[in-house]
SEFISE-22384 format. One record per residue (C-alpha): residue in one letter; residue number from 0; x, y, z. Coordinates in steps of 0.5 Angstrom, whole numbers, plus 500, padded with zeros to 3 digits. Layout:
<sites>
 res   n   u   v   w
   A NUM   X   Y   Z
...
</sites>
This chain:
<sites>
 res   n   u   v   w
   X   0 812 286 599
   X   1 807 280 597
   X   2 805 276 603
   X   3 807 281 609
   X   4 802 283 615
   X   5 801 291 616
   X   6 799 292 623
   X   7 793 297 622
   X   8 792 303 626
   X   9 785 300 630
   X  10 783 294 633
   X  11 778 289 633
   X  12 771 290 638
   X  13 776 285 643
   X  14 782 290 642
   X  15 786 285 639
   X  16 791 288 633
   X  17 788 287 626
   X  18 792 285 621
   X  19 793 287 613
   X  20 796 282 608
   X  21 798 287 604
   X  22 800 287 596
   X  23 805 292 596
   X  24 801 298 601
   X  25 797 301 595
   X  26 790 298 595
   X  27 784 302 599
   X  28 784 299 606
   X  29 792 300 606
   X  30 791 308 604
   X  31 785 308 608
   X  32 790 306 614
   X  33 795 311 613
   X  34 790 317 612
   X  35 788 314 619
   X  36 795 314 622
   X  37 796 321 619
   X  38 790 323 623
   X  39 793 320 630
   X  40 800 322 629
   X  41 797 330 628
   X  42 791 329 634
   X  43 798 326 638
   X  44 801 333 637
   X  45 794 337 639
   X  46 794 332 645
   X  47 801 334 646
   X  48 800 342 646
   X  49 794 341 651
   X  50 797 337 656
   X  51 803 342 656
   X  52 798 347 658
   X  53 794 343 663
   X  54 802 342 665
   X  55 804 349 666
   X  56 797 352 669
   X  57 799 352 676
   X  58 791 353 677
   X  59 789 346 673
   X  60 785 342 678
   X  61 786 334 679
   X  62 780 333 674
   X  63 784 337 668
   X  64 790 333 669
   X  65 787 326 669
   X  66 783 328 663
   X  67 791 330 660
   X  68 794 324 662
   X  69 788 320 660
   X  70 789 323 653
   X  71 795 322 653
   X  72 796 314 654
   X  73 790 314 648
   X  74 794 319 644
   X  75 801 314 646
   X  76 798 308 645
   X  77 796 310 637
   X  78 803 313 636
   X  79 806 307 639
   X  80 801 303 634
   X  81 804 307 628
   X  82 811 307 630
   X  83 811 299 630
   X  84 807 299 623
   X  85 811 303 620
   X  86 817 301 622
   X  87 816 294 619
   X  88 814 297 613
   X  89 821 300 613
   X  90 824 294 615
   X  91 821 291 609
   X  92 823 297 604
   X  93 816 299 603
   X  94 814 306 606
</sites>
């Protein structure tokens, strides 16, 4: 996979994507960008449950839902982030 860009789970301070050119995903900011999409993929799940709940509770108020949905976009935005990355590392047969 030499020479190949991994889009990273961060940005930079402007909010553009952040890039690795990897030498086969084994070096420590690769593992440091897995370990950190694994923490976004299992916060999406928590995020998930949470605006379920917010959902099903006919007493939630305007301010618990647009709390749920706002962490919800940030949660989406992560997992989307993710899915790309590593769907081009599968692409190129790493992952």
């Amino acid at each position: 996979m030499s020479g190949e860009l991994r889009l990273l789970p961060w940005t930079s301070p402007e909010g553009k994507p952040c890039y690795l050119s990897t030498d086969g995903g084994h070096g420590p900011l690769s593992r440091l960008a897995d370990e950190l999409e694994d923490a976004q993929l299992a916060s999406g799940e928590q995020v998930l449950a949470g605006a379920r709940a917010v959902l099903a509770d006919p007493k939630a108020g305007e301010h618990a839902v647009r709390f749920a949905l706002s962490r919800a976009v940030e949660s989406l935005t992560d997992v989307l982030r993710v899915a790309v990355s590593r769907g081009g590392s599968i692409a190129g047969g790493d992952r």
